[in-house]
C-alpha positions in Angstrom: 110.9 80.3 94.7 108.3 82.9 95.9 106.1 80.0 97.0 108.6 78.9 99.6 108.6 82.3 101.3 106.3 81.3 103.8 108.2 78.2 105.3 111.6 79.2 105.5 112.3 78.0 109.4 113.5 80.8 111.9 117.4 80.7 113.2 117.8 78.1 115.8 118.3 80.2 119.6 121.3 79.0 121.5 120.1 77.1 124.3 120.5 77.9 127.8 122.5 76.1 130.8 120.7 73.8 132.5 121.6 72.5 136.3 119.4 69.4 136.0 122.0 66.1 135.7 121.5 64.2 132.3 120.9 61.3 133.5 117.3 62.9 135.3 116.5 64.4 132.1 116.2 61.7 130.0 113.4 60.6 131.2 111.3 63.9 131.4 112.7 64.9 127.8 111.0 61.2 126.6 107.5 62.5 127.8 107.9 65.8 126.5 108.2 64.4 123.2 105.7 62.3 123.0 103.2 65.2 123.9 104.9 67.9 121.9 104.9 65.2 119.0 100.9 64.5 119.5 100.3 68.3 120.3 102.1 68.8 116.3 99.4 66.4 114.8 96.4 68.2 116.4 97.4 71.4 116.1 99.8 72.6 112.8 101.8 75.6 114.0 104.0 78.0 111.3 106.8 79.3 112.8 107.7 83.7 112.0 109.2 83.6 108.4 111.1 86.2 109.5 115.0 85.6 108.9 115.3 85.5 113.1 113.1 86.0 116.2 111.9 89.7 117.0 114.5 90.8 119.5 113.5 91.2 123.1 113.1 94.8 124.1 113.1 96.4 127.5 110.1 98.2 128.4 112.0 101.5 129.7 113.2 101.4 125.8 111.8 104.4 123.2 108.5 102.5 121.5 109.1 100.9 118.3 107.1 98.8 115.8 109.1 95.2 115.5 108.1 93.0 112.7 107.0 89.5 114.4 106.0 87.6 111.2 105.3 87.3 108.1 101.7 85.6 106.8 102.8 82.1 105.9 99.8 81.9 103.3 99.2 85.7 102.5 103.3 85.8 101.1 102.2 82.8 98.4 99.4 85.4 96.5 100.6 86.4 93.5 99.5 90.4 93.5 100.5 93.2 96.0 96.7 93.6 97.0 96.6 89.6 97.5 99.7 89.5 100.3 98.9 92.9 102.1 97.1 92.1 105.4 94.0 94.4 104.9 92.4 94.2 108.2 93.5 92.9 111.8 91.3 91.6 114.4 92.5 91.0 118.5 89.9 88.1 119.9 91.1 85.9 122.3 94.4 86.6 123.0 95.5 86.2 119.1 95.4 88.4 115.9 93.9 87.7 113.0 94.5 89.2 110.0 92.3 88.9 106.7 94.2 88.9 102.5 93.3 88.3 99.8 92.6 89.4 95.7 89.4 89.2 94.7 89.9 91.1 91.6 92.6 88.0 90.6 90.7 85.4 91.9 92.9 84.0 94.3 91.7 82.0 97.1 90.9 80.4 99.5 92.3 81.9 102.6 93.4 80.6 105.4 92.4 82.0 108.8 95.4 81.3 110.8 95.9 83.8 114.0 99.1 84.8 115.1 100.0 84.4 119.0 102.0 86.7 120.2 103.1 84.0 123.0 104.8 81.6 120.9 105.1 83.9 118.2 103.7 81.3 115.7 100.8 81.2 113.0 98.4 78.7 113.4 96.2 77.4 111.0 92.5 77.5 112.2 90.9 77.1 108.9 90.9 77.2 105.5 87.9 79.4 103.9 86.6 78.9 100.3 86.4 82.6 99.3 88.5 84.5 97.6 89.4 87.1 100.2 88.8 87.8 103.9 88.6 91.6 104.0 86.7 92.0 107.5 86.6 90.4 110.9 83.7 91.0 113.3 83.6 89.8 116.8 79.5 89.4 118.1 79.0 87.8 121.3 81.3 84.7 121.4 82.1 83.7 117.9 84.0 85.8 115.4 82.6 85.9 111.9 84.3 86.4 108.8 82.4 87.4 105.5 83.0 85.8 101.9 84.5 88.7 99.9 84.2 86.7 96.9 82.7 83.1 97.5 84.7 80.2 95.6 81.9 77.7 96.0 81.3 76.8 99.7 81.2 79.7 101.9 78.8 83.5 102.4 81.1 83.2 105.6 82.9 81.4 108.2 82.2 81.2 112.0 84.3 80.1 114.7 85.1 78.6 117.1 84.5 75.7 116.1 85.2 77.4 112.4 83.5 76.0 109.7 82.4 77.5 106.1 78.1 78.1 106.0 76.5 78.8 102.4 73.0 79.7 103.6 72.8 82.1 101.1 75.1 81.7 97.9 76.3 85.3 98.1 78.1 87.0 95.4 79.9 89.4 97.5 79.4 89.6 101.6 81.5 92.6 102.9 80.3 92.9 106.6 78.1 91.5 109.5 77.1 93.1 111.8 74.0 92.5 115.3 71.4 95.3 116.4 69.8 94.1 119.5 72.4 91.1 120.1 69.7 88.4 119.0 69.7 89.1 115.4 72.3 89.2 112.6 72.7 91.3 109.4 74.7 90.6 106.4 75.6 93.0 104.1 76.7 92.8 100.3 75.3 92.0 96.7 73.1 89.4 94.8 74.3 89.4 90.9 73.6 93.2 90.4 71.2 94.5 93.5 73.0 95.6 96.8 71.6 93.5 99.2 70.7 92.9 102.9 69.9 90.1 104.7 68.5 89.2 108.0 69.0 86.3 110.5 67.0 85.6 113.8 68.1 82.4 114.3 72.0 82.3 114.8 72.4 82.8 111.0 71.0 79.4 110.3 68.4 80.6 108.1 68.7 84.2 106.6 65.9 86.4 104.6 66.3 89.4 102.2 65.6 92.8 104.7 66.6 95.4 101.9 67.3 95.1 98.0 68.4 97.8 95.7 69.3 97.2 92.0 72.0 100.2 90.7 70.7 103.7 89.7 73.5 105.0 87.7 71.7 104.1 84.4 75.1 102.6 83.2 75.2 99.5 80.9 76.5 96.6 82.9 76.4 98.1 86.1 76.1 96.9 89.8 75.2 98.0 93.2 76.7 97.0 96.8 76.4 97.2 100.4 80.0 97.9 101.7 79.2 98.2 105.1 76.7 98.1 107.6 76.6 100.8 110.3 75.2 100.3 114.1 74.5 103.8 115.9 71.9 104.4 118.8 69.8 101.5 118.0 69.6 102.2 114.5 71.1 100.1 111.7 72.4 102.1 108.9 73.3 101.1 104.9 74.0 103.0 101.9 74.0 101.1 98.2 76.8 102.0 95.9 76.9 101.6 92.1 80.2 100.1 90.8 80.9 102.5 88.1 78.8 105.3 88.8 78.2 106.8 92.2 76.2 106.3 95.9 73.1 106.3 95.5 71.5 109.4 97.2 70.5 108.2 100.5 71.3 105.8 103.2 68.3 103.2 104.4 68.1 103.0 108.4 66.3 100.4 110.1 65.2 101.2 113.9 64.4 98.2 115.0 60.5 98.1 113.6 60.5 99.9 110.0 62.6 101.0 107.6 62.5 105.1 106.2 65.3 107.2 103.8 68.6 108.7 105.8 71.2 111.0 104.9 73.7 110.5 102.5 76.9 108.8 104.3 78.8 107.8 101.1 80.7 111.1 100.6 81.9 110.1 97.5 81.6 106.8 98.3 82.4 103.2 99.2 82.1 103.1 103.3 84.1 100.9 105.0 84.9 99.2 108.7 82.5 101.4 110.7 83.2 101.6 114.8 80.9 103.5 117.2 83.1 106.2 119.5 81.7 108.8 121.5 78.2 109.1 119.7 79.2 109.2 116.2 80.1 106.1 113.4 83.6 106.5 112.3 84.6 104.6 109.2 86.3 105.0 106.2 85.8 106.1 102.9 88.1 104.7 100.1 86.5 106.5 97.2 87.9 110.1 99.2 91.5 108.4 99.4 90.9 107.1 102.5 89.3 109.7 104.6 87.9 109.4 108.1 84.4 110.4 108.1 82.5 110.6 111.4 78.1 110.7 111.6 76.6 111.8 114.7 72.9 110.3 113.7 72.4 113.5 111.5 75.2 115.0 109.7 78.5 113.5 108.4 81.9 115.5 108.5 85.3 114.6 108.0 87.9 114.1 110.6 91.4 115.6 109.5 92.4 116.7 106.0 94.6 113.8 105.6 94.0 110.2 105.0 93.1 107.4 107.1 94.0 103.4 106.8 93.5 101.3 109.8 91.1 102.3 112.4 89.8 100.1 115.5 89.1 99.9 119.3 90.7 99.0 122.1 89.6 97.5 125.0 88.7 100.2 126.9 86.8 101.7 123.4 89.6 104.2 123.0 89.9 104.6 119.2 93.1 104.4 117.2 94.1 105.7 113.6 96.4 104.2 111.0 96.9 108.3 109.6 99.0 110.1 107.1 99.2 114.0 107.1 98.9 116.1 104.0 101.3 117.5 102.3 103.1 113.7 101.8 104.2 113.1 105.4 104.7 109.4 106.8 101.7 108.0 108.5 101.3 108.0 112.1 99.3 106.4 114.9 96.5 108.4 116.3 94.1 107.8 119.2 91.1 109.9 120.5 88.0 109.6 122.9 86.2 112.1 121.9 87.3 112.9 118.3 88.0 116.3 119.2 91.1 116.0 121.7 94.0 113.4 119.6 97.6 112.1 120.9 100.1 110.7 118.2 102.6 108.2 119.4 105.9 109.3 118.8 107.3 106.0 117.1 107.2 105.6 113.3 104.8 103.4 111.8 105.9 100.9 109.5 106.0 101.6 105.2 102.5 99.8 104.0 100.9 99.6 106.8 97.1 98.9 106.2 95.4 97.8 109.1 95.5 98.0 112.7 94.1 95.8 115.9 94.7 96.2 119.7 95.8 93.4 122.0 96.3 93.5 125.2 97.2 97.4 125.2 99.8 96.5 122.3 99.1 98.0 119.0 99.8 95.4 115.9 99.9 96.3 112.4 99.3 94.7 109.5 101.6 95.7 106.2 101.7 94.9 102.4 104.1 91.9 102.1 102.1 89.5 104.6 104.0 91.6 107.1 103.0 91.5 110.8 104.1 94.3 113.4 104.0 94.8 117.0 104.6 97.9 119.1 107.5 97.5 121.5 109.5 99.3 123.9 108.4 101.9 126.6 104.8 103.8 124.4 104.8 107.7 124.8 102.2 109.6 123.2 101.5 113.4 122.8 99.3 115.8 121.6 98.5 116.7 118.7 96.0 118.7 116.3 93.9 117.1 113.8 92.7 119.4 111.0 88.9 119.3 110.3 87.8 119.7 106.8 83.5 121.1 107.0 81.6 119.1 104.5 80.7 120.8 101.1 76.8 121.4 100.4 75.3 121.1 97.2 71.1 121.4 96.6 69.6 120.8 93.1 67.0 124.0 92.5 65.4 122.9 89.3 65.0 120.6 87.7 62.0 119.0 90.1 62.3 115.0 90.8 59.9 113.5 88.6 59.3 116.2 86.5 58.5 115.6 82.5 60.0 118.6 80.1 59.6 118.1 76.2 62.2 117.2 73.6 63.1 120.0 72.1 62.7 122.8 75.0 66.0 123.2 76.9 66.1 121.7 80.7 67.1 123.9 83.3 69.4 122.8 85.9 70.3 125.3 88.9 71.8 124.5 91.9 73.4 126.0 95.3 76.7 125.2 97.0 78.7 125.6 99.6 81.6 125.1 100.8 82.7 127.1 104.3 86.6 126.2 104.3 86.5 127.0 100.4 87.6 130.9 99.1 84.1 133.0 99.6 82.2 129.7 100.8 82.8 128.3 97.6 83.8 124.7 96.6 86.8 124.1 94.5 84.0 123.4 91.4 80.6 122.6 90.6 79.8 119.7 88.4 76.5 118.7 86.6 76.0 115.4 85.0 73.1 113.6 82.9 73.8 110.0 83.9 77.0 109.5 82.5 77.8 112.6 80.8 79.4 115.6 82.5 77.3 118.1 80.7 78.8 121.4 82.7 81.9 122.0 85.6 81.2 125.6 86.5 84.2 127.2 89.0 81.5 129.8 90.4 78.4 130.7 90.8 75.7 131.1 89.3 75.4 127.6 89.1 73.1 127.1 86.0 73.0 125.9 82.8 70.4 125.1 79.9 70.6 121.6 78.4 69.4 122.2 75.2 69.8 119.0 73.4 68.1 116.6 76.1 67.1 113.4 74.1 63.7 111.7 75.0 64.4 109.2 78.0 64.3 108.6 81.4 67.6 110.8 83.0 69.1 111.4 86.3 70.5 115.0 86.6 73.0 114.9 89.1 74.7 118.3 90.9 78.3 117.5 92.5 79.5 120.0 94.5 83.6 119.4 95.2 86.0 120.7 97.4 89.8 121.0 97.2 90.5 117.7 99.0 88.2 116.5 96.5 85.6 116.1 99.1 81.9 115.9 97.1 78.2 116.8 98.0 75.5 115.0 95.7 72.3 116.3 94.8 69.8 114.8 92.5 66.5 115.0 90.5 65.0 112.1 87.9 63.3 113.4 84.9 61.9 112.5 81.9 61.6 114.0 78.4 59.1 113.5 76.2 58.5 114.0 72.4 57.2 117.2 71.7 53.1 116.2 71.0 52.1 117.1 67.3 50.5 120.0 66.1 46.5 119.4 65.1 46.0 118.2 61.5 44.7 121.1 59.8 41.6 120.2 57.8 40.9 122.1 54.3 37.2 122.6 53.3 35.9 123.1 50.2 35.2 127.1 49.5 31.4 127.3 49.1 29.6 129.0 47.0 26.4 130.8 48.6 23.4 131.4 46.6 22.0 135.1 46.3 
């Protein structure tokens, strides 16, 4: 009876005394149930699923995460991925938390915000996509991309909400503003990453960037996971399905577009925040590492692994984050990146995503499962290990050069890696598309590829560290067939007369 999960109605709470005489009650109690019963038809309201009401703690009480619900719709999906709550958003005094499993094709979703007031779930909307994996708040509405469009919706918008197609998406994975006027979409059209713009309240939307995938790989695809906001600059990076980033980031500045650094180390970006300078966000292809960009170089925060990160009101930012070495996760917050507290309360098993309301940390769980912090919060500090980036630079061959069939190709690299034995990373790997022609443990990294065949190939250098942290050089070549040798022409021997 899985499907019933999500109505089972919370323990009744004994009533308290109450010195008003019956016979003055009656009345009062008439009215209240004629507005309580009109209030029910406007406004549908899920009560907790939880077996009985989160228990009232004192605030001079050590801090604890309570459970206070349990996603009436996100506890009917049918996979693990489908009921965890994945992300959390606080906007106007309610959280809202996104589900959903686009690889099963479930759907829709329902947007229904938890208030922490009444402790109810209440159905906003219902969104025809397949998942809701990001909320964004810009200006007074809070948006909500398409992960997977069913029919009807690139994304809804509230309040009011309501489901707009402008575009017939087949992914949208964030939105994002730049000047506060305009609005930016991010995700993929059949197999090209793509971007689009809006100037108009995202009425009307046009294509701003397009890339198609670069891995060379049959049946392959390209995304924009994310779209990054830093210093007046509007940041994406394309990412190929099955094979890897592509090399560079595209970053927009308000008048022209031009090539940035690589932010996909190893790839797949996701829920960027601006704190203290830098973009910190995610990257699920590293196991869910916190990388941070300062607007020229990328590192990584801590040598463990990161799962919810937000703001909170005052921009402070917090961190869903488990230690190496296997330990539970904590909660982290910083100001600086440099100086962290932890709270000394244990977070929940699951635990996925994270929003701030009010100064109360909530986390959202696998299992539909909502949390709250409760009790009196103490935090203190801590250190956060900082892992320096690998380096990796492709020698030879030259982009764009054009070696013949039959001559071996030379490909030569450096790397580095300053927290690895000598400066060295863990390994050194070189690819041709989708072959791993070499993985060389130290240097000199070089080898000869001696049986190139004749084609357009991408030579790719990865440099990897032992948190598998990766660098990514590369160089597009072409080989040719080897031209033929000149006919040789025989003449007749002459004979010359004496």
């Amino acid at each position: 009876m899985r499907e019933q999960r999500g109505w089972r109605r919370r323990d009744a709470r004994v009533p308290t005394a109450d010195p008003t005489p019956a016979v003055w009650r009656l009345p009062w109690l008439c009215i209240a149930a004629v507005f309580v019963g009109c209030a029910a038809l406007a406004l549908p309201l899920f009560p907790s699923p939880s077996a009985a009401p989160p228990p009232v703690v004192a605030q001079d009480e050590p801090a604890a995460f309570t459970l206070v619900g349990t996603h009436p719709r996100a506890v009917r999906q049918p996979s693990t991925r489908g009921e965890t709550l994945n992300t959390l958003e606080a906007w106007r005094g309610r959280i809202y938390a996104g589900y959903g499993d686009y690889g099963d094709n479930t759907g829709p979703i329902s947007i229904m915000p938890f208030d922490p007031v009444s402790r109810t779930f209440r159905l906003d909307h219902v969104s025809d996509t397949e998942a809701i994996d990001s909320f964004r708040v810009i200006g007074d509405q809070l948006w909500a991309p398409a992960t997977d469009r069913r029919k009807n919706a690139d994304f809804a918008v509230g309040e009011p909400w309501r489901d707009l197609r402008p575009l017939v998406t087949t992914h949208a994975y964030d939105v994002a503003t730049l000047d506060g006027e305009d609005l930016w979409l991010s995700g993929s059209k059949g197999v090209n990453a793509t971007l689009w713009r809006s100037t108009d309240g995202g009425e009307t939307w046009a294509v701003a960037q397009r890339e198609g995938p670069g891995s060379g790989l049959d049946n392959d695809f390209a995304r924009y996971y994310f779209i990054g906001v830093l210093d007046g600059r509007l940041y994406v990076q394309a990412d190929d399905f099955y094979g890897t980033p592509h090399a560079r980031s595209r970053v927009f500045d308000g008048t022209r577009w031009r090539d940035g650094p690589n932010l996909l180390l190893g790839g797949m970006g996701w829920r960027p925040v601006t704190v203290a300078g830098h973009l910190v966000y995610l990257s699920y292809a590293l196991g869910g590492s916190l990388l941070a960009f300062d607007g020229e170089v990328v590192r990584r925060v801590g040598d463990g692994r990161a799962r919810g990160v937000t703001l909170d009101e005052h921009g402070v930012l917090h961190v869903i984050y488990e230690p190496p070495g296997g330990e539970s996760a904590v909660l982290l917050r910083s100001t600086d990146l440099a100086r962290w507290e932890q709270l000394e309360a244990a977070v929940p098993d699951g635990a996925r995503s994270l929003a701030i309301l009010d100064g109360t940390p909530y986390i959202g769980a696998t299992g539909a499962r909502l949390f709250a912090l409760t009790g009196r919060p103490s935090w203190r500090p801590v250190e956060v290990g900082r892992n320096a980036l690998p380096t990796a630079r492709l020698r030879t061959p030259a982009d764009g050069s054009v070696w013949r069939h039959g001559a071996p190709v030379l490909v030569a690299g450096d790397a580095l890696d300053a927290d690895g034995p000598d400066a060295r990373p863990d390994r050194v790997q070189v690819w041709a598309g989708s072959e791993l022609l070499a993985e060389l443990r130290e240097p000199p990294y070089a080898i000869a590829w001696t049986d190139a065949p004749t084609g357009t190939h991408r030579i790719v250098l990865r440099a990897i560290d032992a948190e598998g942290l990766m660098a990514v050089d590369r160089a597009t070549i072409e080989v040719r067939p080897r031209a033929p040798l000149p006919r040789q022409v025989h003449l007749p021997r002459l004979r010359l007369r004496r």
